[in-house]
N, C-alpha and C positions, 0 to 999 in steps of 0.2 A: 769731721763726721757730717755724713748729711742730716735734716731735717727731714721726718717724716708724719706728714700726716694722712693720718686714718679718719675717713668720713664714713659715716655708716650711711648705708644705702636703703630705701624703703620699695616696697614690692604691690602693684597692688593682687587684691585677693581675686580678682576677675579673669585679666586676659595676663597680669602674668609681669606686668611692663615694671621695669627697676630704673630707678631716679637715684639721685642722691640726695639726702636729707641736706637741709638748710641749719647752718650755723649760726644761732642768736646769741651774741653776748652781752651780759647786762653786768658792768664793771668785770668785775676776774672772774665772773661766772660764765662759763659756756655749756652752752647745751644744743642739741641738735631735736629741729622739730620737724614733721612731714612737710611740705610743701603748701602754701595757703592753698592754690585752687584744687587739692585733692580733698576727697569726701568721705564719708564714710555711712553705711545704710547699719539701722537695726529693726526689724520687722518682728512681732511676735503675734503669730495666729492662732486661730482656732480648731485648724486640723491636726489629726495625730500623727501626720506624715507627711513628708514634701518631698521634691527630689534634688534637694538637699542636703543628706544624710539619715534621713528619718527622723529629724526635729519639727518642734512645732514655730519653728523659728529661721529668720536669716538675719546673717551677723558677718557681715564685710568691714572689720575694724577701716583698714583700707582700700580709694578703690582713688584712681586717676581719674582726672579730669571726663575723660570720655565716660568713661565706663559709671561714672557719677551721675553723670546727667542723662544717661540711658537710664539707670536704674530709677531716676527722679519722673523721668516723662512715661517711660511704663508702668510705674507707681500710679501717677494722675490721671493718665489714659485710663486704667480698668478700672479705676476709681469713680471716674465721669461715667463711664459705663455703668458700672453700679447704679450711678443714681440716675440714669434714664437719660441724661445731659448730651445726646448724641450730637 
């Protein structure tokens, strides 16, 4: 009989991109965890709608490398903006 294994796969919540999770074993325990250089954003604002579903919120549990560091530099761009820091 062959050997089979099954790795579960993570997604991020952006553009879509699928990896496979990374296998940590800590003696006979295995477990599979996202990739280190993947991110994840939680935003919670002050308007009553975004165009993001109609929440006062964004919530990308995961997001890849790219799409991580886009959401981080557009973050602190309109940020600096805000505070006049052109």
């Amino acid at each position: 009989m062959a050997d089979v294994n099954i790795t579960p796969r993570i997604s991020c919540d952006n553009c879509g991109l699928t990896v496979d999770k990374h296998l940590e074993q800590l003696g006979t325990n295995k477990s599979f965890k996202k990739p280190r250089d993947w991110g994840s954003l939680k935003i919670e604002g002050s308007r009553s709608a975004d165009s993001y579903g109609g929440k006062d919120r964004l919530d990308f549990t995961d997001l890849c490398p790219k799409c991580a560091t886009a959401a981080l530099e557009a973050a602190a761009s309109v940020l600096k903006t805000t505070r006049g820091e052109e």
